[in-house]
FIGUBA-745461 format. One record per residue (C-alpha): z negated, y, x negated; residue number from 1. Coordinates in steps of 0.02 Angstrom, whole numbers, plus 32768, in hexadecimal, padded with zeros to 4 digits. Last residue first. Example, Ala and Ser with C-alpha at 12.3 -4.5 7.8 and 13.67 -1.06 7.14 Angstrom:
PT     w     v     u    i
PT  7E9B  7FCB  7D54    2
PT  7E7A  7F1F  7D99    1
***
This chain:
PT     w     v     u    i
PT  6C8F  2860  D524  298
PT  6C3B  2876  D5A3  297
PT  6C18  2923  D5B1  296
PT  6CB8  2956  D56A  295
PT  6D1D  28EC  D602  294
PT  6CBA  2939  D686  293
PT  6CE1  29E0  D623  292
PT  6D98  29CA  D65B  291
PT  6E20  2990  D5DB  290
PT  6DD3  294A  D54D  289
PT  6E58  295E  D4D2  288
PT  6E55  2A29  D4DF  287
PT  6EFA  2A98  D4F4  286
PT  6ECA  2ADF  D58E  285
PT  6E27  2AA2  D5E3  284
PT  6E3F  2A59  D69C  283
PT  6DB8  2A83  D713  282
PT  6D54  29FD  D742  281
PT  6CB6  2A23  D711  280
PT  6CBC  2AC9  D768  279
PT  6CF8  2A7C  D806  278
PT  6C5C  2A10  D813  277
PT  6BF0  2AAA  D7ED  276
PT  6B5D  2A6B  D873  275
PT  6B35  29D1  D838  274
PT  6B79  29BB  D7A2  273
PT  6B2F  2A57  D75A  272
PT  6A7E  29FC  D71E  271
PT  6AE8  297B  D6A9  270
PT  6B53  2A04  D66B  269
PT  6AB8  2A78  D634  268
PT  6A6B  29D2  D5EE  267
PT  6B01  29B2  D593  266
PT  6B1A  2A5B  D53C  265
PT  6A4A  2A74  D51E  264
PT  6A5A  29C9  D4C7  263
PT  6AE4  2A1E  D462  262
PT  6B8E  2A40  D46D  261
PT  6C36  2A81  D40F  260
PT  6C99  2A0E  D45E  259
PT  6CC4  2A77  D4E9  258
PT  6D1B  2AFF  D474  257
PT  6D38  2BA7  D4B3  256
PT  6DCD  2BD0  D488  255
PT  6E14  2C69  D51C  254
PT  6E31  2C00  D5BA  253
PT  6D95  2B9B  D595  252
PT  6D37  2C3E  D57F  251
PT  6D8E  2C85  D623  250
PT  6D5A  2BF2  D695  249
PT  6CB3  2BF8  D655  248
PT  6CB0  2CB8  D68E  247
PT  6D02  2C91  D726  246
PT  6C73  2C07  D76E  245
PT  6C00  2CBC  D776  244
PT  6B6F  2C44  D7F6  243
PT  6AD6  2CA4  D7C8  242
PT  6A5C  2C30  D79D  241
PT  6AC9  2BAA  D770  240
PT  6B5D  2C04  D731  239
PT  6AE6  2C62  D6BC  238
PT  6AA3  2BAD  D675  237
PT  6B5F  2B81  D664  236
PT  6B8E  2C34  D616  235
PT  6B1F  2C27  D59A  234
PT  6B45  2B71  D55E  233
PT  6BFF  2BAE  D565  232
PT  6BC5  2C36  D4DD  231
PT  6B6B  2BCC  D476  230
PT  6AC6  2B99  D456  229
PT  6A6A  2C03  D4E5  228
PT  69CC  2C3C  D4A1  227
PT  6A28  2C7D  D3F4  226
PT  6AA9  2C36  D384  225
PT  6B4B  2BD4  D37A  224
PT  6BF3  2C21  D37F  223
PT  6C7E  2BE6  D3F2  222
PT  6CBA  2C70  D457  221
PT  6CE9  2CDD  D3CB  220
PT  6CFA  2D9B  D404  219
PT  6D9D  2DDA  D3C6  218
PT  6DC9  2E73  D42C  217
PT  6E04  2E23  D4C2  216
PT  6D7F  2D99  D4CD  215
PT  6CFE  2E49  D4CF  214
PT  6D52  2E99  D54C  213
PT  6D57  2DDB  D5B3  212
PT  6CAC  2DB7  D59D  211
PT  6C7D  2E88  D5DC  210
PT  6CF0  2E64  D67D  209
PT  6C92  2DC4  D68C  208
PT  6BE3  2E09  D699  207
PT  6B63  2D78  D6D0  206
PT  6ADA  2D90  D668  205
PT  6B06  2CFD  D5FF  204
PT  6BB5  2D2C  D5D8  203
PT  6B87  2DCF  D5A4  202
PT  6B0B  2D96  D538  201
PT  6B59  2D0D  D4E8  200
PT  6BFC  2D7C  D4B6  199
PT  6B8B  2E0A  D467  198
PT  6B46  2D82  D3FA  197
PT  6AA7  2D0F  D3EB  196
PT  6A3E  2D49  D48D  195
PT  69A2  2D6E  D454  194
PT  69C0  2DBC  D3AB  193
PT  6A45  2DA3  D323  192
PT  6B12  2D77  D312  191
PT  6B8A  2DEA  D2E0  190
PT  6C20  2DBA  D33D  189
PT  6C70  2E43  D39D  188
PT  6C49  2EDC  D30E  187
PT  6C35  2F7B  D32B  186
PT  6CAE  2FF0  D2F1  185
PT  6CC1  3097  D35C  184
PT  6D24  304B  D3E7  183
PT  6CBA  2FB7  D3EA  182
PT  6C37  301B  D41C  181
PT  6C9F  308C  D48E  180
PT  6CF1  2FE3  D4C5  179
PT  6C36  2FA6  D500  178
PT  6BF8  304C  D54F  177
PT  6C92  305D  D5C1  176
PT  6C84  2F95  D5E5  175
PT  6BC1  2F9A  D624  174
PT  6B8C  2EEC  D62C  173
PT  6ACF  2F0A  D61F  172
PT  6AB5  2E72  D5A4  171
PT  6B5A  2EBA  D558  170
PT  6B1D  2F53  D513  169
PT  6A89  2F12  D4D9  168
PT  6AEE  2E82  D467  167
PT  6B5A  2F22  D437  166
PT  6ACC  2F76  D3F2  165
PT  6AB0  2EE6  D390  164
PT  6A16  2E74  D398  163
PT  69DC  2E69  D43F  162
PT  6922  2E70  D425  161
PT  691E  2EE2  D393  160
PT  698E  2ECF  D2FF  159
PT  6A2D  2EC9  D2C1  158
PT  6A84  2F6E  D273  157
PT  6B43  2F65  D2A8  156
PT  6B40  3005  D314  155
PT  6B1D  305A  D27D  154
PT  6AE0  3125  D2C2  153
PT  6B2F  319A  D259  152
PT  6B26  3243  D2DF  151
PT  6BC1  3221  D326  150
PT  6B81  3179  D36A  149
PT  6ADC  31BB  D3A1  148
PT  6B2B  3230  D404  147
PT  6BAF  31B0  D460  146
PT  6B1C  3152  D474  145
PT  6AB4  31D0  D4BC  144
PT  6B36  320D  D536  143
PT  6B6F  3155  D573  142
PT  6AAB  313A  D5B1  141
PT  6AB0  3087  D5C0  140
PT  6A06  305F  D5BA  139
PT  6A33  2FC9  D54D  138
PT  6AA4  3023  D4D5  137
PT  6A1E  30B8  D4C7  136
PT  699F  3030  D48D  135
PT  6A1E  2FF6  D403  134
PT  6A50  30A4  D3F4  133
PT  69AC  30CB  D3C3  132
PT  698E  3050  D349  131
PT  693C  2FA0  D35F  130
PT  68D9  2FAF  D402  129
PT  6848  2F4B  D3E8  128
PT  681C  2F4F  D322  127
PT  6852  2FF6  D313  126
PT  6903  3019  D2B8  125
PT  694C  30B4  D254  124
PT  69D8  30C1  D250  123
PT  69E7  3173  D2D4  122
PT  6993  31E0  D241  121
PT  6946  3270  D280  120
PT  698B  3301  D216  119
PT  6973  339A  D27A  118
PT  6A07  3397  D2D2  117
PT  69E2  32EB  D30D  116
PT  6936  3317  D34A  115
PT  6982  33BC  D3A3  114
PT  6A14  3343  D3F9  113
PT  69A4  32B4  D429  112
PT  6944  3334  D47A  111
PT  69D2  337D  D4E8  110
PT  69E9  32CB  D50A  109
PT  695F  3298  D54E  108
PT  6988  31DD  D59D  107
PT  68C3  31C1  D599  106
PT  68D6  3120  D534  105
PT  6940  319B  D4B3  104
PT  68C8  320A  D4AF  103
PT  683D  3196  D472  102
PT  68B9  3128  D403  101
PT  68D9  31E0  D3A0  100
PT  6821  322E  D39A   99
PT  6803  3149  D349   98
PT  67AC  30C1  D386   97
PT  67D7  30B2  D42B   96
PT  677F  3014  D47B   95
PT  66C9  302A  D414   94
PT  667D  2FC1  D389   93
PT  66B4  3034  D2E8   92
PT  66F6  30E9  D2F8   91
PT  676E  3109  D27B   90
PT  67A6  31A7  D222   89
PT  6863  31EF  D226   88
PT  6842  328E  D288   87
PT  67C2  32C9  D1F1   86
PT  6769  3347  D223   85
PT  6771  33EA  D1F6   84
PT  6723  3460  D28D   83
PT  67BC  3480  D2DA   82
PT  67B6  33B5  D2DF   81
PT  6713  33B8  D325   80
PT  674B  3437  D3A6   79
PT  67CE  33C5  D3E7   78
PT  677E  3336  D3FF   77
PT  66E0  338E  D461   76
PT  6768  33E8  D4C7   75
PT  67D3  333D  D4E6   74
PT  673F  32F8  D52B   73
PT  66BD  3272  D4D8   72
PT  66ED  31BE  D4EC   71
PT  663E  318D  D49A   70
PT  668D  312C  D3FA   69
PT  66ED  31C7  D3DE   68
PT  666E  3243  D3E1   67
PT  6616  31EF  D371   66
PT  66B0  31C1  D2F7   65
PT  66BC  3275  D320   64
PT  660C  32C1  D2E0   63
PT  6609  3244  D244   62
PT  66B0  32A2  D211   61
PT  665E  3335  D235   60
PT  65AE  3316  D1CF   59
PT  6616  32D4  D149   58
PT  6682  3371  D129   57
PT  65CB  33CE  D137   56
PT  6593  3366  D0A0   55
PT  662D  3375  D04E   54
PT  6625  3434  D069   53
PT  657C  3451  D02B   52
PT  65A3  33D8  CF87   51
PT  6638  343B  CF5B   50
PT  65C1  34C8  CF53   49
PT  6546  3478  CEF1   48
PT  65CC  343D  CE7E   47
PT  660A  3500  CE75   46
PT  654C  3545  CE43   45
PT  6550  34DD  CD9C   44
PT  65EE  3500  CD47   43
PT  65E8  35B2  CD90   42
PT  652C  35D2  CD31   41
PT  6593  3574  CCA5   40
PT  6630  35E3  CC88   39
PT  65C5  3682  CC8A   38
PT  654E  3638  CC01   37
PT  65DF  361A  CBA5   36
PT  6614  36B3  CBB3   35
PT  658E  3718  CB81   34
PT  64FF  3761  CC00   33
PT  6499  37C4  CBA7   32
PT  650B  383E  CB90   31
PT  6537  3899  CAD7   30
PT  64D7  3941  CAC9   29
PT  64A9  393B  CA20   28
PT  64FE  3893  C9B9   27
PT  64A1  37E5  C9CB   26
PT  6478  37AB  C920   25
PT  63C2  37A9  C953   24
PT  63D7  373D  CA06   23
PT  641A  36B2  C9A0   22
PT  63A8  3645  C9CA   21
PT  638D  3682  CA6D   20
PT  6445  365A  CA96   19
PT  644F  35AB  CA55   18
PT  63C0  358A  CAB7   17
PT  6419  35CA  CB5C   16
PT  64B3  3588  CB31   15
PT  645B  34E4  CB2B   14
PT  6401  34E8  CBED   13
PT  64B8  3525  CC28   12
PT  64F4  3483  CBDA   11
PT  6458  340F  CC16   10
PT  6467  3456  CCCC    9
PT  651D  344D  CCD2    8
PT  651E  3390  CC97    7
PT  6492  3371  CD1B    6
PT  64F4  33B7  CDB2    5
PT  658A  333F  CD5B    4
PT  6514  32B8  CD8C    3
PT  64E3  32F0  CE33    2
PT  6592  32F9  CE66    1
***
């Protein structure tokens, strides 16, 4: 900006010259101001006007990544954005870091309507939360996510904590909210975040009516990947603290592999004996090691 200030300065600064020079052949009554002269007096007051409003475009957006960070009310939000903010900039080093994340943690959905219509962007993702629906997934507030969802929101995009939308979904075990997802394309086995996949989650907090949704519509029981391993490694620590023996029933019922172990597999096994004898015991279908007695020693 300052450089093409400079460019206008030197050019109207030359017509000038040129001008006086010639000031002699200049007919009777023809203006002062020529054309050219015209053309650069614009040339050089528009940059500074551009500059005005990028400075005061700054000063908002700087306003509600502020306001933002702080948790300010919907008013403050609101009039920030009437003011020209940008909905779509980030506040670093806070819990919601976008107007969008904010008002979706507050379950505002009137809000999350006017940001939406106004061209907040529901892909984007803070470094805690992901993207809105992923922190509208885990909340479980059906109305947001059914908004976000016909408003372009990906509910594929990993990140965040839980990884997937559906991964948040399924932590809180909420089967409307998990066939809406899956419903409107998200995917059963994308694997990311704390919990590994969708499938890992729900059978480690204890849902089985969300493990058996998910089974249903193509969930594979036997990938590897986050806290738990696999997905019968998940449900063995889960049956543990929480005693849910029919989830691990149901993955053996429905694939999942036995064999597919690690030290966290054996240990889990080892520790269970005690107190899920029946568990152990239970005959696998279609698997050459027929109970997981028999897999844990083999």
């Amino acid at each position: 900006m300052a450089f093409l200030f400079a460019i206008n300065l030197v050019f109207l600064v030359d017509i000038e010259l040129t001008l006086r020079q010639n000031r002699r052949n200049r007919m009777s009554g023809e203006s002062d101001w020529t054309f050219g002269q015209t053309l650069a007096m614009l040339l050089l007051v528009l940059p500074l006007r551009d500059l005005r409003l990028f400075k005061a475009r700054r000063d908002v957006n700087a306003a509600l990544q502020n306001a933002v960070r702080w948790q300010a009310t919907t008013d403050i939000l609101w009039d920030l954005v009437k003011r020209g903010a940008d909905m779509n900039v980030v506040a670093d080093d806070c819990a919601f870091q976008t107007a969008l994340h904010l008002a979706v943690s507050r379950s505002d959905l009137e809000f999350t309507k006017i940001l939406l219509a106004c061209g907040a962007n529901p892909n984007i993702q803070d470094s805690t939360d992901g993207t809105a629906l992923h922190a509208a997934s885990y909340a479980g507030n059906m109305k947001i996510i059914q908004l976000l969802l016909e408003s372009g929101a990906d509910p594929n995009i990993k990140g965040g904590l839980y990884g997937t939308a559906l991964q948040a979904a399924s932590c809180i075990g909420n089967p409307e909210i998990i066939e809406v997802l899956l419903a409107n394309g998200a995917d059963p086995n994308i694997q990311g975040g704390k919990h590994g996949t969708a499938l890992q989650a729900a059978a480690y907090c204890g849902h089985p009516d969300a493990v058996q949704i998910l089974l249903t519509r193509g969930a594979d029981p036997n990938i590897q990947g986050g806290d738990h391993g696999t997905t019968l490694e998940a449900a063995l620590m889960s049956s543990r603290a929480w005693g849910n023996r029919d989830i691990i029933k149901m993955l053996l019922i429905n694939g999942a592999d036995p064999s597919v172990q690690s030290e966290l597999t054996l240990l889990s096994l080892s520790e269970t004996q005690g107190t899920q004898g029946p568990i152990l015991r239970f005959q696998i279908p279609g698997c050459s090691h027929p109970t997981l007695l028999h897999v844990a020693a083999a």
